[in-house]
Each structure stands twice: as C-alpha cells, then as structure tokens.
N, C-alpha and C positions, 0 to 999 in steps of 0.2 A: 504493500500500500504506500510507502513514503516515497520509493521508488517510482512509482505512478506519479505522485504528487510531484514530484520533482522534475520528473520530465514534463507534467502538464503546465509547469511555472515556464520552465524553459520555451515551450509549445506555444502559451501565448506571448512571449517577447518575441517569437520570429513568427514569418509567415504564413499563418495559420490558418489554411485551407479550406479547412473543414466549416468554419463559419464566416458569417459576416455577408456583404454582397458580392455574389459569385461574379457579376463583367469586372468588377474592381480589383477583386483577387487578383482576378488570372489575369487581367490588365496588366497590374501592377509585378507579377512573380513573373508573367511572358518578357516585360519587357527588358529588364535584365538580359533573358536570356537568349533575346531576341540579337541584344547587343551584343553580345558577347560570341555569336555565328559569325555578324558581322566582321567584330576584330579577329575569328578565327578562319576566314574568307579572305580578310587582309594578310593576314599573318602565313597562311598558303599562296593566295597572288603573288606575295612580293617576289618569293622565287621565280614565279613565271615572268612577273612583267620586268625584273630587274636583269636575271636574264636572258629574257627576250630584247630588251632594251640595249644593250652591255655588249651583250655575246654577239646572239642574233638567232636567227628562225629555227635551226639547226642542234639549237643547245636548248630552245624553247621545246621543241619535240621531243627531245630527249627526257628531257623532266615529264614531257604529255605522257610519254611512250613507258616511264617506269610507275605513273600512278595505277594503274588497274593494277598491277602486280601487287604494289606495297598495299594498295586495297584489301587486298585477300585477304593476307597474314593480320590488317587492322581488323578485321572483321572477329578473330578472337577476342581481343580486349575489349572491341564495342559489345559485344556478344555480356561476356563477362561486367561489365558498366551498366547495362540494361538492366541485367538481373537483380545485381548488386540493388540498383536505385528503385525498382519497385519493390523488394522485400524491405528496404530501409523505409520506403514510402508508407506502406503497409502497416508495417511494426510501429511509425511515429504516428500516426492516423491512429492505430488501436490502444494505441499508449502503452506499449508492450518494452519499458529499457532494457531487461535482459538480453530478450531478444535480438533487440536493434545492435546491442552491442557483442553479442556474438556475430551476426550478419555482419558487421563493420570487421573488424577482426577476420575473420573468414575471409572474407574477401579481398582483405592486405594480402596476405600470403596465397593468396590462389592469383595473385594479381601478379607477384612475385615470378612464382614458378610459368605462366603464361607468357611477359613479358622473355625471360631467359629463353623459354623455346621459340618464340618468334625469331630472336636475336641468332640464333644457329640455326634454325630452317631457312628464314629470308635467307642468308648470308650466302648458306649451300646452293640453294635455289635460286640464285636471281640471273646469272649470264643461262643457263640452260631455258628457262622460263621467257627470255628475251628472244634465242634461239628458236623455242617451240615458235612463236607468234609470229617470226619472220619478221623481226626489227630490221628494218631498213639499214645499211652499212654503212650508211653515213651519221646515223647517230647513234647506233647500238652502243660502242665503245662509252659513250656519255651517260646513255642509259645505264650502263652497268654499274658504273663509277659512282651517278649518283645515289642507285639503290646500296651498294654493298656500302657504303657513308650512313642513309641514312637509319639503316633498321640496327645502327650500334644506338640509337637514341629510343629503341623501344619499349625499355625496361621502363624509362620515363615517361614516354607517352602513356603507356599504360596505367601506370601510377597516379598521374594526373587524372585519366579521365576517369579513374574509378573514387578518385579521391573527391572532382566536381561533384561525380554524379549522386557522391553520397552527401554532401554540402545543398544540393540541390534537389534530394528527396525530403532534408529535412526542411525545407523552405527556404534556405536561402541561396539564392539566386544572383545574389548583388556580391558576393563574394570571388566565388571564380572570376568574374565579368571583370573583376580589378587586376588580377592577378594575371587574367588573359591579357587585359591594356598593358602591363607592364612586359610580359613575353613577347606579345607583337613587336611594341618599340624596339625592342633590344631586338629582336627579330630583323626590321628592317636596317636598322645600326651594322650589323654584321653582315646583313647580304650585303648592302653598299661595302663595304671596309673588302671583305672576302672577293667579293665578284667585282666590283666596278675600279678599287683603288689597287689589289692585290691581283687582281685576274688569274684567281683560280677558278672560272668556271663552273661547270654546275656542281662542281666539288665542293665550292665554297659555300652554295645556298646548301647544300646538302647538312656542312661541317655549322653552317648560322643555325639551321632549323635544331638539331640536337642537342646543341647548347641551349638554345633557349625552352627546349620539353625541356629538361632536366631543369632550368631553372624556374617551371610551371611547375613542376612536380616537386621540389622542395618548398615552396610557398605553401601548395596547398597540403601536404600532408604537416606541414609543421602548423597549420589553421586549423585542422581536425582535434590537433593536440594543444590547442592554447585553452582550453579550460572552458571556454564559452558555450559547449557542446554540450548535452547530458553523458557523452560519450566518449572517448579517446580511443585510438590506435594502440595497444598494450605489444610493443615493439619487442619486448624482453620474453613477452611470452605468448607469443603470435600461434595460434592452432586453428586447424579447420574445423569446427563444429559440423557434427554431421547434420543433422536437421537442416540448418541455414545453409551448407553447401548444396545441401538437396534440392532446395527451395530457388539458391539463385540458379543453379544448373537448369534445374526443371525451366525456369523463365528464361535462362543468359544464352544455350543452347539454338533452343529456336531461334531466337532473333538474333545470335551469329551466322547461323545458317541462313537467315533471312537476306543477311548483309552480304556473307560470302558468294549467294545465289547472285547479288545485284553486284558484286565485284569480279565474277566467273563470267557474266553474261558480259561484261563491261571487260572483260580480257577476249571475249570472240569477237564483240564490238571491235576492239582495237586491233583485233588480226586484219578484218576485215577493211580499218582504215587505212591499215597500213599498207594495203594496195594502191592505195589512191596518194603515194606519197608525202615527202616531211610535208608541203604546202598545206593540203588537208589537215595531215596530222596536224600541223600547228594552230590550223581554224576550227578543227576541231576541241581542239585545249582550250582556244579563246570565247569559245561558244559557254562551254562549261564551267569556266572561271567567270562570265560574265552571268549566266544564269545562277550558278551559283550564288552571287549577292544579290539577285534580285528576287528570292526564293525564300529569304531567309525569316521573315516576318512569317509564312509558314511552317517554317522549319523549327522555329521559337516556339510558335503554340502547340504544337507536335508534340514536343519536349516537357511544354506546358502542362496538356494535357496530361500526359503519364503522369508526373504531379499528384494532379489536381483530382484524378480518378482515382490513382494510386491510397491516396490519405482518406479520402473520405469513404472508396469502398474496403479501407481498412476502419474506418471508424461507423461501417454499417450505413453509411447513408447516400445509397446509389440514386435516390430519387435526385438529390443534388448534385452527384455525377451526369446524372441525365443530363440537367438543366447547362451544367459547362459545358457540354458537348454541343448541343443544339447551339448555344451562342459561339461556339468557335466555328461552327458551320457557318455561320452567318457570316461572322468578320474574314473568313477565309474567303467566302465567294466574293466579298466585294473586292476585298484587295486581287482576288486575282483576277475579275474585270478591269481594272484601271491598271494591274501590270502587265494585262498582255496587250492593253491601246499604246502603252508607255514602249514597250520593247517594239513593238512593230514600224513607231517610228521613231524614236533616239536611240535602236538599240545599236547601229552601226556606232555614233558616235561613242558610247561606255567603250566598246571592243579598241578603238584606238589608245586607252590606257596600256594594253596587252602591247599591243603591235603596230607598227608605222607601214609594214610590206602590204602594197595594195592587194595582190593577188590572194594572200591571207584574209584582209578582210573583204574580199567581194565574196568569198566562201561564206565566211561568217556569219555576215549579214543575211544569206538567203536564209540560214542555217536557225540562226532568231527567231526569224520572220515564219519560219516553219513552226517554231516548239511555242512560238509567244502567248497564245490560247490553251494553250494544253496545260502551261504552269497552275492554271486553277484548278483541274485533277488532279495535278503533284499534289496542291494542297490539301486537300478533300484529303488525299490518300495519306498524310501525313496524320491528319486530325484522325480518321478513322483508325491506324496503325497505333499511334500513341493511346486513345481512349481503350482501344482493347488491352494493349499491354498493361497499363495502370493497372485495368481490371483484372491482370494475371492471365490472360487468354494470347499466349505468344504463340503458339501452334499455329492457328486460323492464318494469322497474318503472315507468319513466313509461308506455308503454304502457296497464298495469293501470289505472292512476291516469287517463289519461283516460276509457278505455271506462266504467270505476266512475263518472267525473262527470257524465260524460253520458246513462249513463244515468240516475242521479239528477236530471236537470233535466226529463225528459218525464214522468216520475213524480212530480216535485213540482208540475207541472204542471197532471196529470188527476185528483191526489188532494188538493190542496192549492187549486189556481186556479180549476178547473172549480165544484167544490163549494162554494167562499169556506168553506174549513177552511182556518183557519192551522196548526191543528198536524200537519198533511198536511207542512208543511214539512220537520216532528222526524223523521216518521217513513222521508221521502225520505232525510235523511241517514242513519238509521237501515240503510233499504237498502242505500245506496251502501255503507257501509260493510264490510257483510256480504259484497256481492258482490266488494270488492277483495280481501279476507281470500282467499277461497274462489279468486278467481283466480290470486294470490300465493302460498297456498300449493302448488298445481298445479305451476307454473312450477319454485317452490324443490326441487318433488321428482321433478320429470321435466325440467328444464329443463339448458342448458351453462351456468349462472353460474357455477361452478366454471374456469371455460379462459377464462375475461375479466380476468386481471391483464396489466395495463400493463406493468410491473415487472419485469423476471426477477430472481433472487437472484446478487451480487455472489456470486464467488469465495472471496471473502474472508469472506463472512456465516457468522462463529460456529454451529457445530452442536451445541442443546445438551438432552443426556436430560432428561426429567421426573424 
C-alpha cells in the first residue's frame, strides 16, 4: 500500500494520463514528442545533407544504400523499446511499482545483451549484405565503410531508446526531447568538423553519429537514476525477471518483426532501386529524408497514443482510451489534408536542402508529388498501430504490416522492374500503404484489441470522474 501511495504522488507531479481533459493531455504529452522526431529527423539529415553537400551525390547514396540494412538489425532494439514502454505504460497506469521496477530493470540488461549482438552481427554482415542487393560499385566501398562505423554505436542506440521509451511511458515526454536537442547539436558540430573541415567522408558522419548515441545514452540512463522517478536502474544488481521479460517479449517481439518486415521489404525496395542507379538512388534518399519530416506530427501521436492507451487500459479505463483515439483520428486526417496540398507544391523546394544536382531533384519531385496524398494513410496507420499496441494487441499489427510489404514488393516488381519505371517504385509504396490503412482499420473495428492488456489495474489504482 505505501508503495502504491508513492508512486500515485509521483503519478500526479508528471503527466498523468489517465485523467483530466483527454485533446489537452495528449496535446500537451504529443507535442514533446512530436518534437523530439523532428530533432531526431535532423539529427539523421544532417549526415545526408552535409554529405550530400561536402562530398556529393555518390557518398549521398552510399549513406541511402546502407540504411535498409542498418534498419534490420535496429528493428531488434525498437522491437525490445516497444515492449519495454507498454508494460512500463501499463504497470504506471495500474499503479503497480514492483512491477514497473522489475520491467525497468529487465529491460536494462536485455537491452544490454541485444545491443552487443547487433554490434557482431551488423559488423559480420554488412559488405556481404551490400553484395546480396547489388550495391552499385561506385558506392559500395562507402557503403561499407559507413555501416561497419556505424553499428560500433549500437550498444548506445539501444540504450537510449529503451531508456526514452521508458521516461516516456511514465509520462514524461519533455525529457528525452532535451537530451535529443543537445545530441542533435553536437551531432551536426561533428559532421561539419569530420566531413566538411577534416574530409573524412561518410566515415566521418558515420564516426559524428556514434558519439553522439553514446552521448544520448548516458544523459538519459543517468535521468532514470536521479531520484525523481518512483524507480531506478539497480546497475549492481541488474537480472531478468521472468514475468516482465515475458511480458515485454510477448509485446517487443511482434513489433520487431513488424519493423524488420518494413526494413526487409525496404532492403528488396532498395535492390530494386539500385537498378535504376546512384541518381535515383540519391532521389530516392531525398524523397525519404524529406517525407520523413513532414510525417512527423503523425509519427508523435503514434507514439502518443501507445501512451495514452497504454496507462489508462492499465488503469481499467478503455472507454477513455476510446475517446483519444477517435480524437487523434480526427487531428491526423486534417493534418494530413493540408500536408499533402503543402508537398505537392513546395515539396520540390524542402528537397533542395538535401541536394543542389538537378537531375536528382527532377526524380524527386515526381516522387513527392506521387506519395503527397497517401501520407494521410501513413497517418491513420500510425494512430491505429500505436492505439493497438498501448492496448497490448502487437500480433494484429505486425501481421498487417507484413502482408502490406509484401505485397508491395511483387508490385514494385511488375510495375517498377519489368517496365524499367522507377517511379513504379512511389507508387508501390503508394499501395502498400493504402492496403495497411484498409486492413488496420478492419481489425480496429471488428477485431479483440481491446482484451490484450498485460496489466490488470492495482486495487489501489485511484478512480477518478471526468
């Protein structure tokens, strides 16, 4: 009981989910972390556009050409993040601190050993894996150089995003988003320094980016442990509880697989572009580094969401679940009216940040101009993925998310390969798109996601009116 009490003290000084007015909440908890996409959108660009900038198209491609790969391998530790932050979501929603603090614990050291196998898989895997996909030979070399660099920084990446994501199941939001601002800055400080003043190349963004995870990742695990928390990291005597590794597995699994699906289909994708040349390949990077930031306001309530569902269907009260959902349906579809009038005619002009080669961005631009209408399904697809997972129903949505990739790869295929149209590519993703939307929403309204919380609500869990 005093333990309850104490974390329910704690519960109402941060942001507290479960009650109050739900557009305000999740207003106020999104926009953090809305912000905080954003600076980790910059904090990825900079390498493209500094050296795109610097180098030039060749060393731009090369960085295009090794992200689906480094994708893969991240898809464990997002996998493992996920999970982590709806069972911490869940536990702080039911008011359960044992719990929370075995889950938080458990998932240091599972984060641990995850990290360390990335770092020896990538390593092994990365010139062979460039080989399978028929890396063009004019950038392979770069390709290589940048991947075997960057996955020595993934003990930290990993560490970080499980250390957010658990800062961010217990409500706060405005934390990481600071610690992200300060990684970015030093972020672009050392690409300029490395690439522009030193000219090492994509070596350099490679060598900027891992210094600054590592310097994301001691920020925030030494902020788990400043006391402010109901909870700490117990570093001395770190174990995997079995229940809670059960619990995040059961959850982290799937929607690794969910990610890895969308990082595998995005490695056939990129075989496929890489017929069409560095030129494509580089408009292809720039397409997706520019959608990328214009995305991100759904990409935040996505996030939100899990949240937002996560805590209150751990504190029993899915009717209020409901009720964020439906309103982030709403705020998604307007924003992604007015982003896709906005991308179809300025979006050439954003792509000029990436690249000055005309031939680059007349790809590009078609390329926008294809996907600009579809980003309001990303969205949809974003809100309906996140609201399931809060609610503990990760199955359903990976599922979605592979059948949509794959299908997108025999269609970019026979519209894109067969014909030599590269922009058969836009329009594959185009589809995929649509058809996860359409499948997702199905599910969300004839589906059990609702009877997949982890979590029952503590005895003790506050009952309180609107």
């Amino acid at each position: 009981m005093a333990e309850n009490r104490k974390l329910q003290t704690t519960f109402d000084e941060r942001q507290d989910l479960t009650r109050g007015p739900i557009l305000k909440k999740m207003v106020m908890f999104a926009l953090p972390m809305i912000l905080s996409n954003l600076v980790f959108q910059c904090y990825n660009a900079a390498d493209s556009a500094i050296v795109g900038n610097f180098v030039g198209s060749d060393a731009l491609a090369a960085v295009s050409a090794s992200n689906p790969i480094m994708m893969l391998f991240n898809a464990l530790f997002f996998g493992l993040s996920i999970g982590t932050g709806i069972v911490v979501a869940q536990n702080f929603g039911a008011n359960r601190l044992e719990d929370l603090r075995k889950a938080i614990n458990s998932s240091a050291l599972m984060g641990i050993i995850v990290g360390t196998f990335i770092i020896i898989a990538g390593s092994i895997t990365a010139r062979p894996l460039l080989n399978l996909l028929k890396t063009p030979a004019n950038i392979i070399e770069g390709s290589n150089i940048y991947l075997s660099v960057i996955y020595f920084g993934m003990l930290s990446n990993t560490l970080y995003q499980i250390g957010a994501g658990i800062l961010r199941a217990m409500g706060d939001s405005r934390t990481p988003l600071y610690f992200l601002c300060i990684s970015a800055m030093s972020n672009v400080v050392l690409d300029l320094l490395f690439v522009a003043v030193l000219n090492m190349g994509v070596m350099g963004a490679a060598l900027a980016t891992i210094l600054t995870q590592t310097l994301s990742a001691i920020m925030v695990l030494f902020r788990i442990n400043s006391g402010k928390y109901p909870i700490c990291i117990e570093w001395k005597h770190l174990s995997v509880d079995r229940n809670a590794a059960r619990m995040i597995i059961r959850l982290g699994v799937p929607s690794a697989i969910q990610n890895a699906s969308m990082s595998l289909g995005a490695v056939f994708i990129q075989s496929f572009a890489n017929k069409f040349g560095s030129a494509f390949i580089a408009a292809n990077s720039v397409v997706q580094k520019t959608d990328g930031f214009m995305i991100l306001p759904m990409l935040g309530y996505g996030g939100a969401l899990t949240t937002f569902v996560g805590q209150n269907m751990g504190a029993g009260r899915a009717d209020r679940a409901k009720k964020g959902i439906v309103l982030s349906f709403l705020i998604i579809l307007i924003y992604g009216i007015l982003l896709g009038t906005f991308l179809w005619f300025f979006g050439s002009g954003i792509m000029r940040i990436f690249t000055q080669d005309m031939a680059v961005l007349s790809i590009s631009t078609v390329g926008i101009r294809i996907l600009a209408f579809f980003y309001l399904f990303m969205g949809m697809n974003q809100s309906l993925t996140g609201a399931m997972r809060g609610a503990g129903a990760a199955v359903a949505p990976m599922m979605i998310t592979i059948i949509s990739q794959f299908m997108r790869i025999p269609v970019a295929y026979f519209i894109a390969v067969v014909p030599m149209n590269p922009f058969g590519l836009f329009w594959s993703m185009a589809f995929s798109v649509l058809a996860n939307f359409l499948m997702g929403l199905g599910y969300f309204k004839f589906g059990n996601w609702q009877k997949k919380t982890v979590v029952q609500p503590s005895p003790d869990t506050p009952v309180f009116d609107e």
